[in-house]
C-alpha positions, 0 to 999 in steps of 0.5 A, spaced: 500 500 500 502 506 498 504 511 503 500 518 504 493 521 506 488 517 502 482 520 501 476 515 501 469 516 497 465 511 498 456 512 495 452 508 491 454 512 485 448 512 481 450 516 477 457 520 480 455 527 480 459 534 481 456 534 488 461 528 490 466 530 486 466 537 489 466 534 496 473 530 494 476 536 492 474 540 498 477 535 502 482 534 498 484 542 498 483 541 507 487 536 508 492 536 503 491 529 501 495 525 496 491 520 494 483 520 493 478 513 491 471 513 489 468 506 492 461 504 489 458 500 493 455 493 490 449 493 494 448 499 499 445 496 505 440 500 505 433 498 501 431 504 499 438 505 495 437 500 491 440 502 485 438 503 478 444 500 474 449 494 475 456 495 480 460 495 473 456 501 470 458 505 477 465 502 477 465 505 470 463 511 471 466 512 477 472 511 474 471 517 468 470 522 474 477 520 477 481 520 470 479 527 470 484 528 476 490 527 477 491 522 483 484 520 484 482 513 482 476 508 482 476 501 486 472 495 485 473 494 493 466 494 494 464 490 487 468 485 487 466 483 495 459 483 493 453 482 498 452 488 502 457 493 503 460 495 509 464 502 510 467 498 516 469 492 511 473 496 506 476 500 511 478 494 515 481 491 508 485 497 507 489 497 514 490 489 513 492 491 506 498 496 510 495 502 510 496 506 517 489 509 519 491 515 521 492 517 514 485 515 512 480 520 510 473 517 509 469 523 505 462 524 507 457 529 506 454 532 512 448 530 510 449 523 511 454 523 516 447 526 521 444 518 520 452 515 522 448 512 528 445 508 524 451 504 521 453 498 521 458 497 528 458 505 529 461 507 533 467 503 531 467 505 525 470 511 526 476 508 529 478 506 523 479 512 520 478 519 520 471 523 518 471 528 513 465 531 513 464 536 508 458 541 508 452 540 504 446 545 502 441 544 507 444 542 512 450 546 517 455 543 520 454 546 526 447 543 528 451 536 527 454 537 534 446 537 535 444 531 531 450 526 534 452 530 540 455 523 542 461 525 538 461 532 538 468 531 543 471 528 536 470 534 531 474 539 529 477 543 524 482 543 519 484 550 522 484 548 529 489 542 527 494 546 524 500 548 527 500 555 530 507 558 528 507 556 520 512 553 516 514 549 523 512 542 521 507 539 515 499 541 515 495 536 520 501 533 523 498 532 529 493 527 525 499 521 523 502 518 527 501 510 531 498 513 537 494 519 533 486 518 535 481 519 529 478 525 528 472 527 526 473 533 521 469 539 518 470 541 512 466 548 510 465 549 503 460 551 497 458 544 494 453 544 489 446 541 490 446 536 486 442 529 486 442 522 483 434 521 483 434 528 480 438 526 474 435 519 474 429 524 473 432 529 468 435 523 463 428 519 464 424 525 461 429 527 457 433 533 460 439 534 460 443 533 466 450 537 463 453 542 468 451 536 474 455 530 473 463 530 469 463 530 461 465 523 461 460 521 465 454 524 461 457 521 454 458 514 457 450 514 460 447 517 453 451 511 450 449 506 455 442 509 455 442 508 462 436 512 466 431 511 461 424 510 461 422 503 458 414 503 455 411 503 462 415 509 464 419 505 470 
């Protein structure tokens, strides 16, 4: 495994939109991380995001969003794992394959980690890695502290964790380390309001959807025809 901070994005990516990938950017910029990995899920553990379209199709889309980046990638972690897939799984997979949880960075949008309680093995999960939770439209990251006050000891801010004299020691050093507790950290940014269900929608109905997800991603769901109503409308 490769040293370095990774960031981790994982979804059900049905499809990748700008939303995810301006998350992975704004965490990217926070935290100075070398590496970033969208990780579709293969079956997310929760019915009611059954997706529309096979793991394979999301892997390929996942993997024209990161080529757009220098340093991102798409892992098949998840799909070829198959059965439901668990955060806790992938990040354990991870440090069993070498990589030192202090430099793990699992991205998440504000929004999802209000619902963290409800994961599977939380809390443990979050000893696995570091949380960076970026702000998302209509939800702050001040009222988290409220929607899981259990955490609120563990949350901080890119700020707070840099040195207080610059150009002593790297950005964040206080994060790596062999003893370093996972931190759960709040990533204030402008991400787009974007939803897979709407694009679903917009390409169902035949509207377009540029300007919501990466280019490549667009051509590859117009070659596929993916998203599109059959006779019945469904």
């Amino acid at each position: 495994m490769t040293a370095g901070r990774l960031g981790i994005l994982g979804g059900t990516f049905d499809p990748i939109h700008l939303g995810h990938v301006a998350a992975a950017m704004a965490a990217s910029r926070a935290l100075a991380l070398d590496r970033v990995m969208l990780v579709p899920s293969c079956l997310p553990p929760h019915r009611a995001m059954l997706s529309r379209t096979s793991p394979e199709h999301r892997l390929a889309m996942a993997a024209l969003a990161a080529g757009a980046h220098p340093h991102w990638s798409a892992s098949d972690v998840e799909v070829v794992r198959e059965g439901p897939s668990y955060t806790f799984d992938t990040l354990s997979g991870l440090i069993r394959d070498g990589q030192a949880r202090s430099q793990i960075f699992f991205i998440i949008g504000a929004d999802a980690f209000a619902d963290i309680a409800m994961w599977s093995r939380y809390p443990a999960v979050l000893d696995l890695a570091h949380f960076a939770v970026v702000a998302r439209p209509g939800i702050t990251l001040d009222s988290l502290t409220a929607r899981v006050p259990d955490l609120a000891d563990r949350m901080t801010t890119p700020d707070q964790l840099r040195p207080s004299v610059a150009g002593l020691q790297p950005p964040l050093q206080e994060l790596e380390g062999p003893t370093a507790a996972t931190r759960v950290i709040l990533i204030e940014a402008a991400t787009p309001e974007v939803s897979s269900t709407d694009i679903r929608r917009r390409v169902g109905v035949g509207e377009s959807i540029l300007g919501l997800v990466p280019d490549g991603v667009a051509d590859y769901i117009s070659q596929h025809r993916l998203y599109e109503y059959d006779s019945n409308g469904t």
